[in-house]
C-alpha positions as CSV (number, residue, x, y, z in Angstrom):
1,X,-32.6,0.0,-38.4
2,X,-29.0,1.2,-37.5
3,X,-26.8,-1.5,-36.9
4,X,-23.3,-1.9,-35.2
5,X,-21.2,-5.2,-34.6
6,X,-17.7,-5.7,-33.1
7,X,-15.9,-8.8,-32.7
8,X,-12.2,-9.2,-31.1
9,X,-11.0,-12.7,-31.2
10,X,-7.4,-12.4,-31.9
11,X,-5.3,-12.2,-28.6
12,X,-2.4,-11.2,-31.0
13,X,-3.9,-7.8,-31.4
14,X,-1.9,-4.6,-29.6
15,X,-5.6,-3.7,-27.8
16,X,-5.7,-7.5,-26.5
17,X,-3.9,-8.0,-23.0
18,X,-3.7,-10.8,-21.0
19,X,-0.9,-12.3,-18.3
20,X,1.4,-14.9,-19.3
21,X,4.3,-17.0,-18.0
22,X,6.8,-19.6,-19.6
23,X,8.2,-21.8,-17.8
24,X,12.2,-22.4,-18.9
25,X,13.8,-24.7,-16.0
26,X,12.3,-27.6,-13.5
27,X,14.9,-29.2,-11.0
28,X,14.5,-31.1,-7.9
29,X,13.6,-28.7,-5.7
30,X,12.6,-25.1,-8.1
31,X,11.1,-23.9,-11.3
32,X,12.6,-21.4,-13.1
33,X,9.5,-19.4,-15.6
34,X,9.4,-16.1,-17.3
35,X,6.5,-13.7,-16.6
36,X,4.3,-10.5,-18.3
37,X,1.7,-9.0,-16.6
38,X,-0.8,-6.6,-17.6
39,X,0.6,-2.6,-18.0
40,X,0.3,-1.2,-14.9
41,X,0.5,-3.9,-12.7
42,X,2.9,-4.3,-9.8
43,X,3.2,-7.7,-8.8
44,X,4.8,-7.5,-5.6
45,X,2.4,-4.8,-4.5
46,X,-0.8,-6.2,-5.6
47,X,0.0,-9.6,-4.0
48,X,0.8,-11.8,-6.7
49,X,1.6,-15.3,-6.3
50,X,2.5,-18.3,-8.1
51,X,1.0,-21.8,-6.5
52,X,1.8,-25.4,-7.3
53,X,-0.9,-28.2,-6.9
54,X,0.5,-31.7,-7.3
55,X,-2.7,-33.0,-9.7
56,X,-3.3,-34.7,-12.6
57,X,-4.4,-31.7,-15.4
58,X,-6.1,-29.5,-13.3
59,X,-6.4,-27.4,-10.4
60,X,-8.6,-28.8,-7.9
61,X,-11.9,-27.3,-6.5
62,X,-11.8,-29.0,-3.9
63,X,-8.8,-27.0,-2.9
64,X,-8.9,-24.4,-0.2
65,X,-5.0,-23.7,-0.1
66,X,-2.9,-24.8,-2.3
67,X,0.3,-26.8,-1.2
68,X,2.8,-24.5,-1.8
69,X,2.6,-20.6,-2.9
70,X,5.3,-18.1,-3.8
71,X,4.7,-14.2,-3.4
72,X,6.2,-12.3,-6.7
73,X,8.9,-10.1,-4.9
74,X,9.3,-7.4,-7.7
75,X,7.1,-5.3,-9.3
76,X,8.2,-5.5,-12.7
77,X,5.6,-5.7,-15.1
78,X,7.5,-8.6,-17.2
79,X,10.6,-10.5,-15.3
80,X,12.4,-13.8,-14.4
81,X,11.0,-15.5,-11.1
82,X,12.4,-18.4,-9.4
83,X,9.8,-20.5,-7.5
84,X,12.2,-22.6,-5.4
85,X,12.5,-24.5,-1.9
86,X,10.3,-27.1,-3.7
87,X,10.8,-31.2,-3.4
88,X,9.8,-32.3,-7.1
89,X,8.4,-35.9,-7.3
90,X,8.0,-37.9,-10.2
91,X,4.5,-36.6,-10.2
92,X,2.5,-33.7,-13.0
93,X,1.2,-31.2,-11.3
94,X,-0.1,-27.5,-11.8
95,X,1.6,-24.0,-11.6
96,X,-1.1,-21.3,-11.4
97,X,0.0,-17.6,-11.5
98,X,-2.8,-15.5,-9.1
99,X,-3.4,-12.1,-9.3
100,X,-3.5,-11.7,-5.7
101,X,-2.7,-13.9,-2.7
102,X,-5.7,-16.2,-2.6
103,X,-5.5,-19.3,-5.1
104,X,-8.6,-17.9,-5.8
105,X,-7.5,-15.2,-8.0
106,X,-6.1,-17.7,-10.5
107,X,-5.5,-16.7,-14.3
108,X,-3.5,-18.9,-15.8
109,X,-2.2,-22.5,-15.3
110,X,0.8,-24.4,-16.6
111,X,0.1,-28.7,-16.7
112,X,3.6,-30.2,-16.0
113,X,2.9,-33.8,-17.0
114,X,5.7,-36.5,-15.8
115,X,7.8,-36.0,-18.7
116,X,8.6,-32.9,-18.6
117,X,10.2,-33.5,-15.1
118,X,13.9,-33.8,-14.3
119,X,15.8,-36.6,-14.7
120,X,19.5,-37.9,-13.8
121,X,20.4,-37.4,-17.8
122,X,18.8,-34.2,-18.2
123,X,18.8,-32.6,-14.5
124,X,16.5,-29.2,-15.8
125,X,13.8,-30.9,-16.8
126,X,12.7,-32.2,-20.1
127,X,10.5,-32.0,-23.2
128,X,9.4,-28.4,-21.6
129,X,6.8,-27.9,-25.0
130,X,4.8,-31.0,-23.6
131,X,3.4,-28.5,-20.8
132,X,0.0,-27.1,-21.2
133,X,-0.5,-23.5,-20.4
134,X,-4.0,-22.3,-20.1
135,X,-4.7,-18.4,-19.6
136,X,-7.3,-16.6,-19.2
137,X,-9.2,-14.9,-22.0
138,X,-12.4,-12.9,-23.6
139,X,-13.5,-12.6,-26.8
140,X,-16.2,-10.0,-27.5
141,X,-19.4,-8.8,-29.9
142,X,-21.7,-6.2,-30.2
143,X,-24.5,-6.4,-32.2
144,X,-27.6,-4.6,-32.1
145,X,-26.8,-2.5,-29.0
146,X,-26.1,-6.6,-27.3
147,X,-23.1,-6.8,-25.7
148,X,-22.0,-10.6,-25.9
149,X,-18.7,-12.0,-23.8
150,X,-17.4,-15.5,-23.7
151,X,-14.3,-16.1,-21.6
152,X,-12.4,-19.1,-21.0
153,X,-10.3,-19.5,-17.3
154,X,-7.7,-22.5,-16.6
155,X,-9.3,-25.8,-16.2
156,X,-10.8,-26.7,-12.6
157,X,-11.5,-22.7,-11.8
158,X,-15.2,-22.0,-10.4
159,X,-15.7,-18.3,-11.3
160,X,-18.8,-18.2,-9.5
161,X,-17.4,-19.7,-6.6
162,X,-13.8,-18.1,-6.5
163,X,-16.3,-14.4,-7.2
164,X,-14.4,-14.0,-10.8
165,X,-16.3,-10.9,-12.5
166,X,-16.1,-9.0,-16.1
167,X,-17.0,-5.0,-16.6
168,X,-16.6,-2.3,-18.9
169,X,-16.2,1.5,-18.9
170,X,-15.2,4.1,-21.4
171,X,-11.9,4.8,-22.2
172,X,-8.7,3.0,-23.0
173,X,-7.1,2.7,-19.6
174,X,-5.4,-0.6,-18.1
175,X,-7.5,-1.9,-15.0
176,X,-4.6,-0.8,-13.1
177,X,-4.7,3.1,-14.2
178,X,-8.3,3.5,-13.9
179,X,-8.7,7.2,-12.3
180,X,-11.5,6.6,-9.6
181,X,-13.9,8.8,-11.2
182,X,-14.6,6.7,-14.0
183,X,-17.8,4.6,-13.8
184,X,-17.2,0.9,-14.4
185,X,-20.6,-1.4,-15.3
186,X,-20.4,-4.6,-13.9
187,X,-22.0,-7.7,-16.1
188,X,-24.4,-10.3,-14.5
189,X,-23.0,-12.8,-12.3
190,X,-21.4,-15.8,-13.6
191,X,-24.9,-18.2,-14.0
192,X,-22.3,-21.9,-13.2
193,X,-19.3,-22.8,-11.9
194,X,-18.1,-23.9,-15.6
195,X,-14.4,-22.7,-16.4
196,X,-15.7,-21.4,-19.4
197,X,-18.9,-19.6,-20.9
198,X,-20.5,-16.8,-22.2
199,X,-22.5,-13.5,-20.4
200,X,-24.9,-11.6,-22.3
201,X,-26.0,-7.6,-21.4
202,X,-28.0,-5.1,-23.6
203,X,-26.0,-1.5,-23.9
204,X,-26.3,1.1,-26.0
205,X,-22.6,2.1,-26.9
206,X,-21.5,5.0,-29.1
207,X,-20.2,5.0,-32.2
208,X,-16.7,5.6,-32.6
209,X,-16.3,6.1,-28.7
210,X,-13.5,4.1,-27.2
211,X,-13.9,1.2,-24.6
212,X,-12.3,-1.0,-22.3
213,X,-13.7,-4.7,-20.9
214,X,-11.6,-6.7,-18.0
215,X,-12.0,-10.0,-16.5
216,X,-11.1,-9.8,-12.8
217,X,-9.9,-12.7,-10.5
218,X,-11.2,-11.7,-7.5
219,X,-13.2,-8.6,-5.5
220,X,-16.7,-9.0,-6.9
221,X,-18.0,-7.9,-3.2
222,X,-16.1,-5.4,-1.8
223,X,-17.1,-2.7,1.2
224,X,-18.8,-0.7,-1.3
225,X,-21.0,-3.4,-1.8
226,X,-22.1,-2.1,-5.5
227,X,-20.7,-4.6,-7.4
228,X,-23.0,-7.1,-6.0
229,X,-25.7,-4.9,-8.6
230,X,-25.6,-6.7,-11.5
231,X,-25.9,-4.1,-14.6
232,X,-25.1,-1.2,-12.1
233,X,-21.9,1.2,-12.1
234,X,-20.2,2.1,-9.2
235,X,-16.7,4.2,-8.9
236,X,-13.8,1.8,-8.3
237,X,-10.9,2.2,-5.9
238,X,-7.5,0.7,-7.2
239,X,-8.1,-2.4,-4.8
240,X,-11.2,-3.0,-6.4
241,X,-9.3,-3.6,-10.1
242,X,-6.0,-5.0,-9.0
243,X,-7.0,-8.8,-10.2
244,X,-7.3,-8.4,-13.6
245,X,-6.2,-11.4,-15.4
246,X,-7.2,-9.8,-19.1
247,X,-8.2,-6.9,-20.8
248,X,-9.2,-5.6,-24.4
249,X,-9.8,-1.8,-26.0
250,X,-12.4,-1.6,-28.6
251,X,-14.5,1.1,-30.6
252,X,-17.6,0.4,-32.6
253,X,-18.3,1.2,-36.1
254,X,-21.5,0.7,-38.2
255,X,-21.6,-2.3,-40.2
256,X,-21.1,-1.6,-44.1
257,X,-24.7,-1.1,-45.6
């Protein structure tokens, strides 16, 4: 029986994409981070926000807005962003970068615990490599025309809830230069609200044809209405993919007899 088997796991590949952020400065009242979004994303036009919970280690479920939320005003793909008007307590809390402006579209989360905070002596914040930065990711296999995903999000996110989808088409295109004729497949429905998990779908994929898979943050159900199909394709518009939070290229090849 003919065989095939693919497995990605190394974000530090050039086909593995995913949105990032550093932050450099905290001070009483802004934070200071460094940004890189996915090619072919424009921040400021596809509504991206940064949001600040004041929590322990993770973003609250609970929450329906989050206390305070920054638009991105640029659309360069990788930049320098001040969050500021801000009144830092002696507090942790969260910074969540969203691909759109809905805390719901959250990708990836930085835990500022309380000593990393300012201080009188040091006035931009200290120990900045105590904070925690959780993005999200998907690591992939194919075996015997099975198509296996397992993702990981930030802490506290409901994918189910917050409609969080993954799909695949052919090709190598970024979510964000997707021509609409191409047919994207949309996987099952997250099963739980866990941050983390895996989806299974059977596909038969082609040998040595190129792929693309793509978590998105946000427009599982949209006024087409087809991505509510589970296993069904449907021709996107460039709202429908403007939430991607990750993204990896692929091509199959047999496994060595």
């Amino acid at each position: 029986m003919s065989q095939t088997q693919l497995v990605i796991s190394n974000d530090s590949k050039p086909n593995c994409y995913q949105n990032t952020f550093k932050i450099k400065v905290i001070d009483s009242n802004s934070i200071i981070l460094d940004y890189s979004t996915l090619p072919g994303n424009l921040p400021k036009t596809n509504a991206n926000m940064l949001v600040l919970w004041q929590n322990l280690t993770m973003i609250s479920s609970s929450d329906k807005k989050a206390p305070k939320q920054h638009m991105i005003s640029q659309d360069s793909q990788s930049n320098t962003i001040i969050f500021s008007d801000l009144t830092i307590q002696y507090k942790p809390y969260v910074l969540g970068y969203c691909m759109g402006s809905d805390p719901k579209n959250i990708c990836g989360t930085a835990a500022i615990p309380v000593s990393s905070l300012p201080t009188s002596e040091h006035p931009f914040g200290v120990n900045l490599n105590e904070i925690q930065y959780h993005w999200t990711s998907i690591q992939i296999q194919v075996e015997n025309d099975v198509l296996s995903v397992t993702y990981i999000t930030p802490p506290g996110n409901c994918p189910k809830t917050n409609g969080h989808w993954i799909g695949f088409w052919k090709g190598p295109a970024s979510p964000y230069e997707v021509v609409e004729v191409t047919r994207i497949i949309v996987l099952p429905e997250f099963a739980q609200d866990y941050n983390q998990g895996a989806i299974t779908y059977p596909y038969s994929f082609g040998i040595g044809t190129q792929y693309t898979i793509a978590y998105f943050t946000g427009g599982r159900t949209t006024s087409s209405g087809s991505k509510g199909n589970d296993g069904k394709t449907f021709v996107p518009t460039p709202a429908d993919l403007k939430t991607a939070a990750c993204f990896h290229t692929f091509t199959l090849e047999k496994i060595p007899s």
